[in-house]
C-alpha positions in Angstrom: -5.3 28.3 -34.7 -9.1 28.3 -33.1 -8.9 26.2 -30.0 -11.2 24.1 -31.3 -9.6 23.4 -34.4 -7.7 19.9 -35.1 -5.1 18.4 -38.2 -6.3 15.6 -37.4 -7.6 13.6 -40.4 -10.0 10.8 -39.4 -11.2 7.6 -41.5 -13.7 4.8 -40.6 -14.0 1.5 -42.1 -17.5 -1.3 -40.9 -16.5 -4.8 -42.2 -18.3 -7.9 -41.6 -16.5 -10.5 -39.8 -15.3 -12.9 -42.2 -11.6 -13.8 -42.2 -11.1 -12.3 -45.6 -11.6 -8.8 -44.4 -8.5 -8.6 -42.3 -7.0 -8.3 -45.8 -9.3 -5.8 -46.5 -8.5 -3.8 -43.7 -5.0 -4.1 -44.0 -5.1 -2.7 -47.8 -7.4 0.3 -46.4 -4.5 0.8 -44.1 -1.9 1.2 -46.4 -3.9 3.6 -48.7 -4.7 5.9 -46.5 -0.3 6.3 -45.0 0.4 5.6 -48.6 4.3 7.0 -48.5 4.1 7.1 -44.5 6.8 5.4 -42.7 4.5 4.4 -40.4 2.2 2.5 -43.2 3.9 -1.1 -42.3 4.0 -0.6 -38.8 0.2 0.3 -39.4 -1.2 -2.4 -41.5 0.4 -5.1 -39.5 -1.4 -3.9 -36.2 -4.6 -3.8 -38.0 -4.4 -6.8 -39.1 -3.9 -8.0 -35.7 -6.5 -6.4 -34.1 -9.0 -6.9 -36.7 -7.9 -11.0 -36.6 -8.6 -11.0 -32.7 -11.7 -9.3 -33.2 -13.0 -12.0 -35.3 -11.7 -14.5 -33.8 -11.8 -14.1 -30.2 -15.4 -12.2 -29.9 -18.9 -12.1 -31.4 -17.7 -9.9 -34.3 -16.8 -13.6 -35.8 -20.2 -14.8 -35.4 -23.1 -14.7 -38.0 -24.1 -10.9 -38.5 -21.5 -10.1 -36.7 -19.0 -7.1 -37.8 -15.3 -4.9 -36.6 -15.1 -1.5 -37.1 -11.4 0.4 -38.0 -10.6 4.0 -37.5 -7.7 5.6 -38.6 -6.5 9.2 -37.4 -3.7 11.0 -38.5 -1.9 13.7 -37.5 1.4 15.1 -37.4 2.2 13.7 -34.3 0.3 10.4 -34.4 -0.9 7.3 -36.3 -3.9 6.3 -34.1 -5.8 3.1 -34.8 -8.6 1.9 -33.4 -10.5 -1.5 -33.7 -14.1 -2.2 -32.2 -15.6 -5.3 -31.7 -18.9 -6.8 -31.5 -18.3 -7.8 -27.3 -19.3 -11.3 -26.7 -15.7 -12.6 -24.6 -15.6 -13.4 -21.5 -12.7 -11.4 -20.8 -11.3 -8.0 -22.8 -8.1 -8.3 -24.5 -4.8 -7.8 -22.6 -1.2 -8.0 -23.4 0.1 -11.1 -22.5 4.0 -12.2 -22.9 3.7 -15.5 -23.9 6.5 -17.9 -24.9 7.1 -17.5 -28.8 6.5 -21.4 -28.9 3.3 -20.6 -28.1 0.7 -21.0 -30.9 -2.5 -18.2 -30.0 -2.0 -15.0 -27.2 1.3 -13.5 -29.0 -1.3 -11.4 -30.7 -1.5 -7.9 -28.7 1.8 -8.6 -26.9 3.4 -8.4 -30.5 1.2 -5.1 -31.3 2.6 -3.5 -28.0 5.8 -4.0 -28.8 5.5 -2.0 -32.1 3.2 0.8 -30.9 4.2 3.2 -28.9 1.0 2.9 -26.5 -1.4 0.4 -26.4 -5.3 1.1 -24.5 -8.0 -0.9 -24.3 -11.5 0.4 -23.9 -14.5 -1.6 -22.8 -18.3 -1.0 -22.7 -21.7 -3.0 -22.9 -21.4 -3.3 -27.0 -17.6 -4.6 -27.4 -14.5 -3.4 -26.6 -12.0 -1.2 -29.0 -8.2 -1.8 -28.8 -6.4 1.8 -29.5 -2.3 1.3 -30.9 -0.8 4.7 -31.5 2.4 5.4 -33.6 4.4 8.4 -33.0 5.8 10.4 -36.2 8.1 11.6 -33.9 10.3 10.2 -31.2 10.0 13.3 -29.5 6.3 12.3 -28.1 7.4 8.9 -26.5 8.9 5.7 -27.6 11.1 4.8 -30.2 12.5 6.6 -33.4 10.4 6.2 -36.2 
């Protein structure tokens, strides 16, 4: 294989931040690791991500909007949400008490991926949870 050359398959998704397009999202998910083992795993971290992006930044305001990216390869399940800035603060896992009725959020998304990253710039910040195909790479079995 060229050097340059990936498997990778990527998808991107722009949705407007209402609350219904979480479900949107999610369903996106699952189309695109239709028959994956990883397509639960998947869907429920987007629908995380996406939730905290309307909820917890500008992407929830009027005009404002979350972007998803999905890559897949063998190895990995990579997704990616991006939101519109806006918080004072950039997400961060937190272990809160499972009383506790807001924060669980990303804590519960780390705990199913196998890595968790946060990325922050001027325009937003975009939460990255990958899922290993194989336990090989790090992490749990799949």
């Amino acid at each position: 294989m060229h050097e340059y050359t990936s498997t990778a398959r990527v998808w991107g998704l722009s949705c407007p931040g209402f609350p219904e397009e979480v479900s949107r999202a999610r369903r996106w998910t699952r189309d695109i690791l239709r028959g994956s083992p990883l397509a639960e795993d998947a869907e429920l971290i987007v629908s995380e991500l996406s939730a905290n992006a309307i909820l917890h930044t500008a992407s929830g305001q009027a005009y404002g909007s979350f972007h998803l990216a999905v890559a897949v390869s063998a190895q990995v399940v990579a997704l990616s949400v991006t939101d519109d800035g806006g918080a004072g603060t950039a997400p961060k896992v937190e272990h809160r008490d499972q009383e506790a009725e807001h924060g669980r959020g990303l804590g519960m998304v780390s705990a199913i991926a196998h890595r968790v990253v946060v990325h922050d710039s001027d325009q937003g910040h975009t939460v990255t949870a990958e899922l290993y195909a194989d336990a090989r790479w790090g992490g749990r079995p799949c």
